[in-house]
N, C-alpha and C positions, 0 to 999 in steps of 0.2 A: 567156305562160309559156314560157321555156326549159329543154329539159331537157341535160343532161350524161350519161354514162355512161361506167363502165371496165370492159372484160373481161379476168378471167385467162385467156389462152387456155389452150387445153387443159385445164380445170375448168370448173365451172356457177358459180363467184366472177362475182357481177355487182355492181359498185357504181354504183348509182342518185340523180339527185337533180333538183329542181326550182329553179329562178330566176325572180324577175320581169324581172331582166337579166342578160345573160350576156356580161360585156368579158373586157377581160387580167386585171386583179385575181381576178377571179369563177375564173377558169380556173385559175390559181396556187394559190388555196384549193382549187379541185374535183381537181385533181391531188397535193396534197398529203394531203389528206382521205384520196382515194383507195390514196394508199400507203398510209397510215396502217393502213385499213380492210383492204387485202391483205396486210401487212406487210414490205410493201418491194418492190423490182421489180426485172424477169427483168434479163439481162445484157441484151437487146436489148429495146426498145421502138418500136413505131408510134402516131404518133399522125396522127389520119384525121380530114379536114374542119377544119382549122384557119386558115378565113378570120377566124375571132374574134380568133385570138389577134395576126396581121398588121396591124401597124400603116398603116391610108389614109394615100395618098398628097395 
């Protein structure tokens, strides 16, 4: 099981979710999702640990 997670910083907004796999496609939907669920996003974003999303060499 893979999980995903987004935080609004500065708020308790935590959007959560579970995967049996987690590629680029899965990542695309879980960051979408995640706007969706917050209602949109800050002028700046981080995003942290993103060997998933990097395509092997």
């Amino acid at each position: 099981m893979q999980t995903a997670s987004a935080v609004l910083c500065y708020s308790r907004m935590l959007f959560f979710q579970c995967y049996p796999t987690f590629q680029r496609f899965d990542c695309k939907v879980f960051l979408t999702d995640a706007l969706r669920y917050t209602g949109g996003a800050a002028r700046r974003v981080m995003i942290d640990n993103t060997h998933v999303i990097y395509r092997r060499a």
